[in-house]
N, C-alpha and C positions, 0 to 999 in steps of 0.2 A: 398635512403631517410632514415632518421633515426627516428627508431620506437617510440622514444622518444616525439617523435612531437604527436604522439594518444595514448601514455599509459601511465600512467591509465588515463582513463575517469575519471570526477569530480565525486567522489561518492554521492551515494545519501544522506549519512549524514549529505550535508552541505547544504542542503538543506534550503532555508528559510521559517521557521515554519509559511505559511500565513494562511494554514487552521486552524489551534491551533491559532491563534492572533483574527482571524474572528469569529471561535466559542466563545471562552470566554469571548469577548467585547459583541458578540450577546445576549450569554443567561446569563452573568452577568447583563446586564444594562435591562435586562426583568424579571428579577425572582424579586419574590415577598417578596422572603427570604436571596438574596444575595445583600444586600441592597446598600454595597457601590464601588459596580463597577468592573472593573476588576483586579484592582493592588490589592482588598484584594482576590481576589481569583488566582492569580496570587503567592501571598505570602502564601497561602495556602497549596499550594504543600507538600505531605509528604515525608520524607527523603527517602522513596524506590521509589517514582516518579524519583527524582531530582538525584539516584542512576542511574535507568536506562537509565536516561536523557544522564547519563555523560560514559554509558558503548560504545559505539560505539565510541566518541571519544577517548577513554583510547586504542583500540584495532587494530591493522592495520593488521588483518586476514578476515577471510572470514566473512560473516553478518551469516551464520549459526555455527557459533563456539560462535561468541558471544550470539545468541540467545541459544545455547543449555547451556552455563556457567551460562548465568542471569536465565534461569531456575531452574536449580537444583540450586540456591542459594536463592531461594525465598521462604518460607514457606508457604504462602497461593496461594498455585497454584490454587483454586479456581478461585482465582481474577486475577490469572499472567498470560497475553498476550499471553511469550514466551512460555511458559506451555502449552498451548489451543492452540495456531497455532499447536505447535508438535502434539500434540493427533489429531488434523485435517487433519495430515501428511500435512502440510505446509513444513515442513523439506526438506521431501523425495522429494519435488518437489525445496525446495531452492537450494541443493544440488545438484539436477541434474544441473539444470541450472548452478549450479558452475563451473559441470566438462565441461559442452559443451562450458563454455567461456572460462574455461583456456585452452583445447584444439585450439579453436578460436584463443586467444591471440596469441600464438606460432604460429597456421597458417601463422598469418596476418604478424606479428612481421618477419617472415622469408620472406615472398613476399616484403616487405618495403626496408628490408639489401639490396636484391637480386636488387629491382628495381622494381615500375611499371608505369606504362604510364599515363599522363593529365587523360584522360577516367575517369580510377579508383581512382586515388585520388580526381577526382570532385565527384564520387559517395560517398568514405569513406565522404568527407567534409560534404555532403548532410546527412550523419548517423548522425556526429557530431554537427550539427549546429540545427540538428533534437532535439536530444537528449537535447542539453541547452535549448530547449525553455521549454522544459519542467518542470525548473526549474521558469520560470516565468509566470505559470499557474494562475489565479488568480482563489480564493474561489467563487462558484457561489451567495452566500448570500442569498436574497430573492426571486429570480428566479421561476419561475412555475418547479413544481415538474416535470423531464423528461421520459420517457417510458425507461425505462433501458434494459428490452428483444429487445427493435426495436435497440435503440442505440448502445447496445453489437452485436446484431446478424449481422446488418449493416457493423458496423466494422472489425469483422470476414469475413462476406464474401468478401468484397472487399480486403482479403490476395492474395485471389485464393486459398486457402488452402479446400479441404477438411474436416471441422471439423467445429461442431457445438459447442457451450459453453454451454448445456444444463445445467450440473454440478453448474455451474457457475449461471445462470439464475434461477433456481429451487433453490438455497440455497437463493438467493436474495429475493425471493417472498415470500417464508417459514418465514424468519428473518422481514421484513421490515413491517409484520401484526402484530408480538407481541407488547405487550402482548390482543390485541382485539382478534386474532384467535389463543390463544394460550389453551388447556384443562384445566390448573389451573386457567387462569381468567374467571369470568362472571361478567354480565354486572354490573356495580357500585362498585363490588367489589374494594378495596384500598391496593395496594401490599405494601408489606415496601421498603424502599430505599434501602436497602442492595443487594434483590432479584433484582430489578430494573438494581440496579448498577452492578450485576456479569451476566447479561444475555448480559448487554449492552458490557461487555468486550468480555464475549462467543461471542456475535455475532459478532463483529470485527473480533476478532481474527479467526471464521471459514468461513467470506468473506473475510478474506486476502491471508487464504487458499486455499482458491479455483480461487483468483486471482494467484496466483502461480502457481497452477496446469495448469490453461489455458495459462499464458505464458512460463512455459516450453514446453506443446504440440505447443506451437508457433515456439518455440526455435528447437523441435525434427522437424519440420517438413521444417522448414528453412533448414537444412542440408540437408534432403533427396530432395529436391526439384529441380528440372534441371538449373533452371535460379532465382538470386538474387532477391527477391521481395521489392517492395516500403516500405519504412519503415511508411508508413505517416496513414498508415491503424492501425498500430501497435501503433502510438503515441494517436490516436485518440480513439482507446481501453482503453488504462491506463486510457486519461482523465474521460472518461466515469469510470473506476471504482476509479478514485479519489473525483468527484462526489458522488456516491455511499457512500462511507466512510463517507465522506461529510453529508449524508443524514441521516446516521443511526446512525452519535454522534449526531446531533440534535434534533432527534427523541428520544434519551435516556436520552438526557439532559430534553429535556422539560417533558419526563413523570417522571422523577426524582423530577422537582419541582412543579406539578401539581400533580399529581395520589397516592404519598405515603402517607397513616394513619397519618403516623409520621414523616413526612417531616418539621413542625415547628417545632418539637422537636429537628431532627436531623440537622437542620439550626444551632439553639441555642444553640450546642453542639459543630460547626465548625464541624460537620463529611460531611455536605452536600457540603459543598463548598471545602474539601477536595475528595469527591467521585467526583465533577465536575469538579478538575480540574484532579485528575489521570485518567478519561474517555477521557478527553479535548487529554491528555499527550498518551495514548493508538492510538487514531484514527490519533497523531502525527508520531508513531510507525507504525503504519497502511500505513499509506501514505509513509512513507520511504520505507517502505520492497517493496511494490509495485514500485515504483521508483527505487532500487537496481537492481531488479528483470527486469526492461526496460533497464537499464545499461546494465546488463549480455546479453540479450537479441542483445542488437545493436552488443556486440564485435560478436555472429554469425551471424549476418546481414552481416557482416565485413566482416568474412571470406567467406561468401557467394559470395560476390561481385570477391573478388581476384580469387577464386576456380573460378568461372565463368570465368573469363579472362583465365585464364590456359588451362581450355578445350577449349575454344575458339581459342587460339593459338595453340593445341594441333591438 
């Protein structure tokens, strides 16, 4: 069979931006400040959004080469994504995953040349067919807010894997109360937009990290494992932390135009509808790396399955 028929997988960059189309119409056409909809805030975009928009398409290397480049070329790493994943060690965990799928790749890519049986390419197809739906996720909108600890730990267990996302769980509960349980706010107190707006990136940026974190230990434990696991446990993970994402740019958007002193101010200035859409453009970032990071993951699914046949013939 030739390996060309499964490599590469569709990267996640091509992803069609439905969560960024769904927030921006949402809390454009609701702000009391963003008055004419979403093509003006859509047009709002600032040239380092609309830069980092276009870094993954410019680069056909790994997703952690580009992330460590747009970093160190961004001055206000306060505010930059790729900056805040690293310092969350997002990195240390994209990278791994990098090497356990190129490892994978060469596995699988050598089983393919060599030959394998009906069996195993109905299971590869089952990763593959897995993998694209993912691609046509749709945004939850106005949905009742979900139990994300019941959702994630559900999901986890049903791997058969040993391992708990506490990590994962505990950052999500920490993040999703500010700024109500946060020591700088009290009650009535009015943050400015600025603070709003770089907490809301922090917070992306270190749940995407720890999204990564748990799908490499997905990834590490895929290998060691005796027999190929379902992948449909794994898919159902992501959605829940695409959700997630989901959850906590709408939660920054609205206290962005509800809670800040000088949020008319900063309306009237076009900085607000600039800060919502690079928050809008961040949680679009968010949702790729997690998505990459499901990519990386399926090619050791992959090799799982073939290794599994070998011993099996073995």
């Amino acid at each position: 069979m030739d390996p060309r028929q499964y490599y590469p997988m569709r990267p996640a960059r091509s992803v069609k931006s439905q969560v960024w189309e769904s927030l921006a119409a949402d809390i454009a056409s609701g702000s009391k400040y963003v008055v004419n909809g979403s093509w003006d805030l859509f047009e709002s975009i600032s040239k380092k959004t609309l830069d980092s928009l276009n870094w993954s398409e410019q680069h056909n290397g790994n997703l952690s080469v580009v992330v460590r480049e747009h970093s160190r070329n961004d001055e206000a790493l306060e505010e930059n994504f790729a900056h805040l994943f690293e310092k969350n060690d997002g990195m240390v965990h994209l990278e791994g995953l990098e090497m356990l799928s190129a490892t994978s790749v060469q596995r699988v890519e050598a089983a393919l040349i060599k030959g394998v049986d009906q069996e195993v390419t109905d299971k590869l197809d089952v990763v593959r067919v897995t993998y694209e739906q993912l691609f046509e996720v749709q945004p939850e909108g106005d949905k009742p807010e979900s139990n994300f600890e019941a959702e994630v730990s559900e999901a986890v267990s049903k791997t058969g894997f040993p391992y708990k996302a506490d990590k994962l769980i505990q950052t999500e509960k920490r993040l999703i109360i500010w700024p109500e349980g946060s020591e700088t706010f009290t009650s009535g107190e009015k943050l400015q937009t600025k603070v709003i707006f770089r907490q809301g990136v922090m917070s992306l940026a270190e749940f995407t990290a720890r999204c990564m974190e748990t799908l490499h230990k997905m990834g590490q434990l895929v290998l060691v494992a005796g027999a190929a696991p379902d992948i449909k446990p794994f898919f159902n993970l992501v959605q829940v932390m695409f959700k997630e994402i989901d959850s906590l740019t709408r939660k920054y958007a609205t206290h962005l135009k509800e809670f800040p002193a000088d949020a008319k101010q900063a309306a009237e200035a076009g900085d607000l509808q600039t800060m919502l859409a690079d928050l809008f453009m961040e949680a679009k970032s968010a949702t790729n790396f997690v998505h990459e990071a499901f990519r990386l993951l399926c090619t050791v699914i992959e090799r799982s399955i073939v290794s599994e046949k070998d011993k099996t013939a073995a």
